[in-house]
ZATORBA-351767 format. One record per residue: residue in three letters; x, y, z of N, C-alpha, C, CB in turn. Coordinates in steps of 0.1 Angstrom, whole numbers, padded with zeros to 4 digits. Each point is the difference from the previous one (the first is absolute). Glycine has a CB too. Layout:
type / npx / npy / npz / capx / capy / capz / cpx / cpy / cpz / cbpx / cbpy / cbpz
ALA / X / Y / Z / X / Y / Z / X / Y / Z / X / Y / Z
...
***
This chain:
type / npx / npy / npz / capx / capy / capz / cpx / cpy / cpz / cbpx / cbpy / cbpz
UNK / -0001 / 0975 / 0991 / -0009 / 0010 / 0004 / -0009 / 0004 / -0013 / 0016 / 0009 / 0018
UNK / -0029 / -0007 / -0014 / -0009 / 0005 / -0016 / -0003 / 0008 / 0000 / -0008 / -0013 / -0006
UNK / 0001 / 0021 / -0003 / 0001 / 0011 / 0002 / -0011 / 0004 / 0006 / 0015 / 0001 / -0017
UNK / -0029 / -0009 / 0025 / -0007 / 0009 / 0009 / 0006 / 0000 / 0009 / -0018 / -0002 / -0005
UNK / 0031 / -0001 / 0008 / 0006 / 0001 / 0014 / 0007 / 0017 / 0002 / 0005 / -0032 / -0001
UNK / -0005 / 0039 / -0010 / 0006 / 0010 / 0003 / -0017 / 0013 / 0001 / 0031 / -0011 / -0015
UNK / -0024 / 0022 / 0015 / -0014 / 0010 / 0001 / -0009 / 0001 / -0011 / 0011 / 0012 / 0013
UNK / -0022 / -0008 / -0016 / -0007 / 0005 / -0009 / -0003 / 0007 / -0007 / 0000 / -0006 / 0008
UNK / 0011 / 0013 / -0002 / 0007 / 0013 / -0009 / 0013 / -0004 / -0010 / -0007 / 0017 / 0022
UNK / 0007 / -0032 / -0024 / 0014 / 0003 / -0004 / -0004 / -0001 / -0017 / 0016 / -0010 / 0023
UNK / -0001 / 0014 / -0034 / -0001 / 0001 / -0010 / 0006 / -0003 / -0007 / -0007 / 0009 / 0007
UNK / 0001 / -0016 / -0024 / 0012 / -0007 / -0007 / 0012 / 0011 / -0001 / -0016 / -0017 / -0015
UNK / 0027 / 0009 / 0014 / 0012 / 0008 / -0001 / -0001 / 0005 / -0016 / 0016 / -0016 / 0019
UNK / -0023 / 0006 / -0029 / -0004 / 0004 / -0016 / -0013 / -0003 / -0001 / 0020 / -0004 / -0010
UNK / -0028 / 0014 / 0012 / -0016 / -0001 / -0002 / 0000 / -0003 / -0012 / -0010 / 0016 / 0015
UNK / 0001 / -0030 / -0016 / -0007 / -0007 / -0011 / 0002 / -0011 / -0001 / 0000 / 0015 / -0011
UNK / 0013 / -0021 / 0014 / 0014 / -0010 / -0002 / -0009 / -0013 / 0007 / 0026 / 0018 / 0004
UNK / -0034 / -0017 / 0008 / -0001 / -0009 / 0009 / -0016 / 0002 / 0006 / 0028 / 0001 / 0004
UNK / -0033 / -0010 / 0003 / -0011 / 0004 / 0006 / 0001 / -0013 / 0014 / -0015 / 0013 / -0028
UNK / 0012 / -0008 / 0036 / -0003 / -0014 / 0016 / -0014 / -0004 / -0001 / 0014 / 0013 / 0021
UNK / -0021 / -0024 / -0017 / -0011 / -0003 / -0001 / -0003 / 0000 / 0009 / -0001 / -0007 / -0013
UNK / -0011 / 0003 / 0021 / -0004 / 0000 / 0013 / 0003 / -0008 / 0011 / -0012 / 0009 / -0011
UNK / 0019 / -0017 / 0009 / 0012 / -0010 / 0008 / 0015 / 0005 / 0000 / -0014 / -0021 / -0007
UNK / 0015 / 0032 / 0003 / 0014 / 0003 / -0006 / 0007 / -0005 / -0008 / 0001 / 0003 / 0015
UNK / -0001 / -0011 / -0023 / 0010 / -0006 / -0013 / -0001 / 0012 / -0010 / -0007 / -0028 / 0001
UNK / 0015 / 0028 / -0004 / 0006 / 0012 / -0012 / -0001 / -0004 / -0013 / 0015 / 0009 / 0013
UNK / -0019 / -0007 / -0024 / 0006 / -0006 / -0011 / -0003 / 0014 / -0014 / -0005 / -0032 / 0010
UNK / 0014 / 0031 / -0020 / 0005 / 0007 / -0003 / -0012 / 0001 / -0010 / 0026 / -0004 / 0008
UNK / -0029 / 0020 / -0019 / -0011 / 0001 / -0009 / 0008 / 0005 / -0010 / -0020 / 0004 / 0014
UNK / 0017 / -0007 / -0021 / 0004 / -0001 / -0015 / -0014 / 0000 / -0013 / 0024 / -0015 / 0011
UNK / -0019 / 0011 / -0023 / -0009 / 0004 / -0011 / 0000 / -0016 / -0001 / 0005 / 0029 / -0013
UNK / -0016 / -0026 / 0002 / -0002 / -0014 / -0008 / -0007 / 0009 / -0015 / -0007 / -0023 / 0025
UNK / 0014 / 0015 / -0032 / -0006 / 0002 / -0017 / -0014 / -0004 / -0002 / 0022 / -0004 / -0010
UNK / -0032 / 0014 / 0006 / -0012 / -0011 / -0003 / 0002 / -0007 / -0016 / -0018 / 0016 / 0016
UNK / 0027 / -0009 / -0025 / 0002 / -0002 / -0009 / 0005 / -0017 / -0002 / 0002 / 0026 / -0001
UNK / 0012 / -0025 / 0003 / 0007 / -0013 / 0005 / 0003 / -0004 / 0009 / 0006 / 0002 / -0011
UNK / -0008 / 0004 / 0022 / -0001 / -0008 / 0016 / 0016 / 0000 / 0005 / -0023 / -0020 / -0005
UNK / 0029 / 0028 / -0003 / 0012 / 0001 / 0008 / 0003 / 0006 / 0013 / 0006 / -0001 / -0019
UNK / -0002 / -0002 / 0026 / 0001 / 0011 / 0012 / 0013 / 0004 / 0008 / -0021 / -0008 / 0004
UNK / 0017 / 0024 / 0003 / 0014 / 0005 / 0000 / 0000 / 0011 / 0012 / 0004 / -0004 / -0028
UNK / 0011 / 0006 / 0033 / 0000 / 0006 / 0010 / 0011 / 0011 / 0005 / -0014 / -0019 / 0003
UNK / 0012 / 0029 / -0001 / -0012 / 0007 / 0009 / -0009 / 0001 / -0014 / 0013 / 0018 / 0024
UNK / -0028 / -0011 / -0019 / -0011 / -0003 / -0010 / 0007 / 0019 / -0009 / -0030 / -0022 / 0020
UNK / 0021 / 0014 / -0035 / 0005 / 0007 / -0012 / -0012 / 0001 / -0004 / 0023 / -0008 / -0006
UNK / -0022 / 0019 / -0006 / -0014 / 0005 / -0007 / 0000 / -0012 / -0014 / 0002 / 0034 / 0009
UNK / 0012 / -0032 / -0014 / 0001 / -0008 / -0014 / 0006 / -0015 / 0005 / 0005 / 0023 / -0018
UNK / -0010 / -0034 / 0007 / 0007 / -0013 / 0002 / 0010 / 0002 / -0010 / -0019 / -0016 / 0008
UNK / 0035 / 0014 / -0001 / 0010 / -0004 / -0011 / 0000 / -0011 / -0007 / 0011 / 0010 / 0012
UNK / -0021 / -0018 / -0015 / -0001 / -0016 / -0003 / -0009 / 0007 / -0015 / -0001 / -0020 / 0030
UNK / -0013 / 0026 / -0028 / -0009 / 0002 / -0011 / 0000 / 0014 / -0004 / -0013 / -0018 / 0007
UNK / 0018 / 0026 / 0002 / -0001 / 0014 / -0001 / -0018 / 0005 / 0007 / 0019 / -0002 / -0027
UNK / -0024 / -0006 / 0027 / -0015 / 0002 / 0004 / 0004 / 0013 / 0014 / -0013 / -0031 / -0008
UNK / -0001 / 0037 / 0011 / -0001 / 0011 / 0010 / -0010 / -0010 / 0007 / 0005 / 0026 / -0011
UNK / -0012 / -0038 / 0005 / -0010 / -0005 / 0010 / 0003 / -0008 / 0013 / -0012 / 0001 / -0021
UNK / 0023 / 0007 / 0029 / 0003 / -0010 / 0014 / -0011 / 0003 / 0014 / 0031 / 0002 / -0009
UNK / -0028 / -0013 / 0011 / -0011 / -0001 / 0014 / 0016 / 0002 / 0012 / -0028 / -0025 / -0011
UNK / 0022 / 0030 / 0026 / 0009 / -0002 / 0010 / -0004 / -0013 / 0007 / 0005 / 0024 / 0002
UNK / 0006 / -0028 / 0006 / -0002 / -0015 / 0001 / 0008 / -0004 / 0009 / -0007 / -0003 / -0020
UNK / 0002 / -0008 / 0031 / 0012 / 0004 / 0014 / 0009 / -0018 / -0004 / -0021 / 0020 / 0027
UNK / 0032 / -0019 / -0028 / 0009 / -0009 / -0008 / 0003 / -0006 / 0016 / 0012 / 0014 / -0029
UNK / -0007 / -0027 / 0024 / 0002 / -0010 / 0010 / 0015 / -0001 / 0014 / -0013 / -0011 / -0026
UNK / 0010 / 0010 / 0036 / 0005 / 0006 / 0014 / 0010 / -0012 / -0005 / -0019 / 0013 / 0022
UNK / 0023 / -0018 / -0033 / 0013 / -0013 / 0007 / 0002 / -0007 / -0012 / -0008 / -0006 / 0026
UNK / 0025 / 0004 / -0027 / 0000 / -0001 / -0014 / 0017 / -0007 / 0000 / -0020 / 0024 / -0008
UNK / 0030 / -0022 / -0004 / 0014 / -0006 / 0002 / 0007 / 0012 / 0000 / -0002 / -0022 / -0010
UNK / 0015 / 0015 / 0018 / 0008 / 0012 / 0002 / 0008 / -0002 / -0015 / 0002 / 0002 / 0030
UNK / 0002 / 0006 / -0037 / 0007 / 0002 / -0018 / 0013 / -0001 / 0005 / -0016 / 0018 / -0016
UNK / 0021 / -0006 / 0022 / 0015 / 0003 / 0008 / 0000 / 0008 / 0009 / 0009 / -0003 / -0016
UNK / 0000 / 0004 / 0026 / 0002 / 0010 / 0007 / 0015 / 0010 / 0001 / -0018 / -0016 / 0012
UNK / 0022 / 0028 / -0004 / 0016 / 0003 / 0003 / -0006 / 0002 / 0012 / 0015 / 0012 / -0019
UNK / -0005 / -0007 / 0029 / 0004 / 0005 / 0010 / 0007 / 0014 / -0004 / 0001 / -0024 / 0010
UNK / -0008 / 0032 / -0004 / 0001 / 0015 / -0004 / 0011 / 0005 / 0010 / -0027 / 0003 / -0009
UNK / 0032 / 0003 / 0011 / 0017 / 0005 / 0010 / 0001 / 0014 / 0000 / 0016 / -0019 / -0008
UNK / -0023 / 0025 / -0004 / 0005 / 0018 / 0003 / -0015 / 0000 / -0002 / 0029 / 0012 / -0010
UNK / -0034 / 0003 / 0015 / -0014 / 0005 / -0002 / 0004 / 0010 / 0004 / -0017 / -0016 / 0004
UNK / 0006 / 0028 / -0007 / -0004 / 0013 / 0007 / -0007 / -0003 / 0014 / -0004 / 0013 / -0024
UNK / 0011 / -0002 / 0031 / -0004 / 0003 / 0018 / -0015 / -0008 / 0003 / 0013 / 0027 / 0001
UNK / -0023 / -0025 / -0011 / -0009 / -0006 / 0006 / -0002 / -0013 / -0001 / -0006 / 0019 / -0001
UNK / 0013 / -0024 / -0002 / 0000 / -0020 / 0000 / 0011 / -0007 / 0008 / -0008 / 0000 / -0025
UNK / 0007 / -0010 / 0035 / 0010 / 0000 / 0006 / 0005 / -0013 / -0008 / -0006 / 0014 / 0024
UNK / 0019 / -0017 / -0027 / 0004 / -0012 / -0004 / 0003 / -0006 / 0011 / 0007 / 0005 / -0020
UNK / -0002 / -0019 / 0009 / -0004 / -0008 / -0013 / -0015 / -0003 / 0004 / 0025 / -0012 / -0008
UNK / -0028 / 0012 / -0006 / -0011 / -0004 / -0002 / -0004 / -0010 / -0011 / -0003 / 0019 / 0012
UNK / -0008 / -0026 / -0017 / 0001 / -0012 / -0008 / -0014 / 0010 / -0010 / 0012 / -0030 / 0020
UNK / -0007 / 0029 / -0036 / -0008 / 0005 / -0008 / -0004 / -0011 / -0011 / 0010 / 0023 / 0006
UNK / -0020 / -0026 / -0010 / 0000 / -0009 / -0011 / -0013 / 0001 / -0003 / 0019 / -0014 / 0003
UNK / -0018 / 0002 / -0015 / -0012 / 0001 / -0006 / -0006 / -0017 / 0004 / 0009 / 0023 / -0021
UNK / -0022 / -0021 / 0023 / -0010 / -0007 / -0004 / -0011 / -0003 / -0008 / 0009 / 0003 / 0013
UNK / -0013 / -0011 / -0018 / -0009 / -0005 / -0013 / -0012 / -0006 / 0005 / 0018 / -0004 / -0014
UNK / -0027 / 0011 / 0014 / -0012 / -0002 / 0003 / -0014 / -0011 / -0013 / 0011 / 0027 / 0015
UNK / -0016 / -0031 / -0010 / -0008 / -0012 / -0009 / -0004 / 0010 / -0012 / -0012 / -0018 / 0022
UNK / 0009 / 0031 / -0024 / -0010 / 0005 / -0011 / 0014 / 0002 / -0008 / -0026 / 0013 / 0012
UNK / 0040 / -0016 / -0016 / 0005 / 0005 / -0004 / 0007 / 0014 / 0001 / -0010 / -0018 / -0006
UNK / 0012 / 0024 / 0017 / 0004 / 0008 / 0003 / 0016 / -0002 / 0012 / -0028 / 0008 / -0010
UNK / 0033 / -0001 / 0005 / 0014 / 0003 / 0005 / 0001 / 0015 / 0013 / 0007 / -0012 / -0029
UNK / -0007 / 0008 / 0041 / 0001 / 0010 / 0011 / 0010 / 0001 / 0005 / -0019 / -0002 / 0005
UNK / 0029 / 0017 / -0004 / 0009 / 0000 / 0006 / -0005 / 0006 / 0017 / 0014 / 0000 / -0026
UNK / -0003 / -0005 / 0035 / -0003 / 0005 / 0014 / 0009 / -0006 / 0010 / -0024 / 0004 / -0006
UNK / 0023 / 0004 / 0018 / 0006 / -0003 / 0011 / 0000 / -0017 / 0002 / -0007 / 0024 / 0009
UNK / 0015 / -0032 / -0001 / -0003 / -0012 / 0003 / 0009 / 0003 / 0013 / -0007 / -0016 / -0024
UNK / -0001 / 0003 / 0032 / 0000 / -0003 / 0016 / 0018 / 0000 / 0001 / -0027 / -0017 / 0004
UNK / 0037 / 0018 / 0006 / 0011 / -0005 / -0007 / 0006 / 0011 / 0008 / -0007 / -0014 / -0024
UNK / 0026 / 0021 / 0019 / 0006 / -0010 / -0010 / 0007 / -0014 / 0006 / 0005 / 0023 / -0014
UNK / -0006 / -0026 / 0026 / 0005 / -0006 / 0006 / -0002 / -0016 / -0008 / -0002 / 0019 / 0021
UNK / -0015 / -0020 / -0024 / 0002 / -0012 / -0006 / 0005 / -0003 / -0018 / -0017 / -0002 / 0021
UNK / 0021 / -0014 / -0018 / 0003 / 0004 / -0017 / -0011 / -0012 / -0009 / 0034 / 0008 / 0004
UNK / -0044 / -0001 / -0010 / -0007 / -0003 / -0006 / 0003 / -0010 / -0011 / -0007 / 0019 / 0009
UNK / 0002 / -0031 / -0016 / 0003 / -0001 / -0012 / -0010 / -0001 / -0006 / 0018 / -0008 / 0002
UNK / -0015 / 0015 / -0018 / -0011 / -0001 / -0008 / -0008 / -0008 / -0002 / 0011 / 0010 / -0006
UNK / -0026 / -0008 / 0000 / -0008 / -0008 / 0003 / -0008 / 0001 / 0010 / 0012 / -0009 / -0008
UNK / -0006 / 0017 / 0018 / -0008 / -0006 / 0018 / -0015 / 0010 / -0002 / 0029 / 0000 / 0022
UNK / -0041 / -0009 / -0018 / -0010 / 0010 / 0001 / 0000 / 0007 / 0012 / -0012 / -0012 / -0014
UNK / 0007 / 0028 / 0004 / -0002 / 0011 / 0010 / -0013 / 0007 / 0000 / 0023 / 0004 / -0001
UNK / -0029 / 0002 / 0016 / -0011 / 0002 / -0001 / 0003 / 0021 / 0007 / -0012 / -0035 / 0003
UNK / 0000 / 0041 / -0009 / 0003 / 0013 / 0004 / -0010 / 0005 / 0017 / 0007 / 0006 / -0032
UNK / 0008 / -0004 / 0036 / -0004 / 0013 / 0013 / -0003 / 0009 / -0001 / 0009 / -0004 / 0009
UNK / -0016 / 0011 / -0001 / -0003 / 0012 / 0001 / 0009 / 0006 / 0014 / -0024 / -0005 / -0013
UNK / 0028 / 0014 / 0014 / 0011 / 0006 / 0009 / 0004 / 0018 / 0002 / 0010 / -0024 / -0007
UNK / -0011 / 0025 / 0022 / 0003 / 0014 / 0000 / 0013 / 0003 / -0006 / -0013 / 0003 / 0018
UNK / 0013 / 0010 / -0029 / 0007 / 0004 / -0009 / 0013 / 0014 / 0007 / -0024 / -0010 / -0017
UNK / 0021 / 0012 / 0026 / 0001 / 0013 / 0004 / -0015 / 0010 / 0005 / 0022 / -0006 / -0017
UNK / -0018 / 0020 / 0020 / -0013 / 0012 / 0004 / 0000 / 0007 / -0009 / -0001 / 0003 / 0021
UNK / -0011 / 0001 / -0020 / -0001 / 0011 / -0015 / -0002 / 0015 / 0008 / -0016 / -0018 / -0022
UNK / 0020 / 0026 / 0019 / -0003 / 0016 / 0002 / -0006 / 0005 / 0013 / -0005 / 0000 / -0024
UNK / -0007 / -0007 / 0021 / -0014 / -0003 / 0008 / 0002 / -0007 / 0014 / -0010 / -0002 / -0023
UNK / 0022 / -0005 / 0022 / -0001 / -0006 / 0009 / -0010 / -0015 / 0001 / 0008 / 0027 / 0005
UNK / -0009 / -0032 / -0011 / -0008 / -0009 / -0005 / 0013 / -0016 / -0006 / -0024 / 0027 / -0008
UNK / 0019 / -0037 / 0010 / 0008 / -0007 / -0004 / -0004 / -0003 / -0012 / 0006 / -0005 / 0020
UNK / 0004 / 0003 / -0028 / 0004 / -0003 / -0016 / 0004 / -0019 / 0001 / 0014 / 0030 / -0005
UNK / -0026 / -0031 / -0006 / -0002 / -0016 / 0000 / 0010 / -0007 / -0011 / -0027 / 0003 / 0008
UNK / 0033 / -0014 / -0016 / 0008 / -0001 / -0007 / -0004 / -0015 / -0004 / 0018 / 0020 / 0009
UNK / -0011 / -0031 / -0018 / 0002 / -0011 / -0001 / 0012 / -0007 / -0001 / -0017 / 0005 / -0005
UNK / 0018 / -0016 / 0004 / 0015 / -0008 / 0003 / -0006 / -0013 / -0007 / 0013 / 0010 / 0026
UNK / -0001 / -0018 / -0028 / -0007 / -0013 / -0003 / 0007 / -0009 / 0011 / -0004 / 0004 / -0028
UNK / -0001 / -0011 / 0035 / 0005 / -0012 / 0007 / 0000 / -0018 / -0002 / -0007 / 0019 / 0012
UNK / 0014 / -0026 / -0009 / -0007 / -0011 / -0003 / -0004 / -0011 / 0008 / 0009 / 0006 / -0015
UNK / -0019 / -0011 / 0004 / -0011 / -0006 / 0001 / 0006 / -0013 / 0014 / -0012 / 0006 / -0031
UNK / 0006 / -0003 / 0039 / 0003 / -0016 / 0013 / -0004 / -0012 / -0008 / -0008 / 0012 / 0026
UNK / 0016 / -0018 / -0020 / -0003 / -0018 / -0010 / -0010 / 0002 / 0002 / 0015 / -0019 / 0002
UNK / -0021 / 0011 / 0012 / -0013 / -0004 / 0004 / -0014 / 0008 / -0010 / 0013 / -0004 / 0026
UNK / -0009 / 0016 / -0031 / -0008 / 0008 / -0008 / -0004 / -0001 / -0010 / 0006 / 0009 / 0008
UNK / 0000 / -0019 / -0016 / 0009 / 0001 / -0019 / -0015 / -0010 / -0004 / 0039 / -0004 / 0001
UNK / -0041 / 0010 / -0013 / -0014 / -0009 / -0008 / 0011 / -0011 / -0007 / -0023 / 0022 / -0006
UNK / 0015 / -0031 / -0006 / 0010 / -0008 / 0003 / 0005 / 0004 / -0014 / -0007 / -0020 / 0018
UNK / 0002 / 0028 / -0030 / 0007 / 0006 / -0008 / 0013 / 0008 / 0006 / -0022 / -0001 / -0011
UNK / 0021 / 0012 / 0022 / 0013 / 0005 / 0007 / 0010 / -0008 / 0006 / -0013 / 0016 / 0004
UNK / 0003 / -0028 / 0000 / 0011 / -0008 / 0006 / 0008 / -0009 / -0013 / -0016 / -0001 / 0026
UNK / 0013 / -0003 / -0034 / 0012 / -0004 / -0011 / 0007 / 0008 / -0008 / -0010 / -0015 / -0001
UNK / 0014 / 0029 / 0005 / 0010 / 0010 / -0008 / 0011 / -0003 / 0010 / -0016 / 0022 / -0012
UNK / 0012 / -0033 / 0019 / 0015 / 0006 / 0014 / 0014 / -0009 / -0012 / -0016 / -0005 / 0039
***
């Protein structure tokens, strides 16, 4: 499901984190250094790399490797377990932690993952609360850089 499939009203769960384009694909915004071009996420005023303040925002890449994952077992009331948390590594050098599709499946590292966009829950308002996850990438999908991390 993408995310024009939900209302118009709906809202990032972390305003800034994310943005949908006009097909629905989500992908995540972050900084980029103009200094050294490092980039980093969620977006920052300073680069930890140069110290520089001169960062640009910058919408960082929907699909990337999975680093590691757990299977999460206890949470607070508002999360129903298990659920699958890990991190993925995105092409600009950046490291994203988040939900993943799951826990039922068991992933191995390596596997490319690409990000969803997904109702998160309602906010206040009554309005739905938008979120991300990482899933992975369908064979038939895989460029052929993704396709040789298998």
């Amino acid at each position: 499901m993408t995310a024009t499939e939900h209302s118009v009203s709906a809202l990032s769960f972390r305003p800034g984190e994310f943005e949908v384009d006009a097909e629905g694909n989500g992908h995540l915004v972050g900084s980029r250094c103009r200094g050294c071009g490092a980039h980093f996420f969620p977006v920052r005023r300073a680069c930890s790399g140069c110290l520089s303040t001169d960062l640009e925002t910058t919408r960082l890449s929907s699909r990337g490797i999975l680093y590691t994952y757990t299977i999460v077992r206890q949470s607070t009331p508002d999360f129903e377990v298990p659920y699958m948390l890990g991190y993925v590594d995105l092409p600009e050098g950046v490291r994203v932690m988040g939900q993943m599709i799951g826990p039922e499946l068991e992933l191995p590292l390596g596997t490319p993952m690409e990000l969803e966009v997904v109702p998160f829950g309602t906010g206040d308002d009554g309005a739905d609360l938008l979120g991300y996850r990482f899933v992975p990438v369908a064979r038939g999908d895989l460029s052929e850089e993704e396709a040789g991390h298998d």
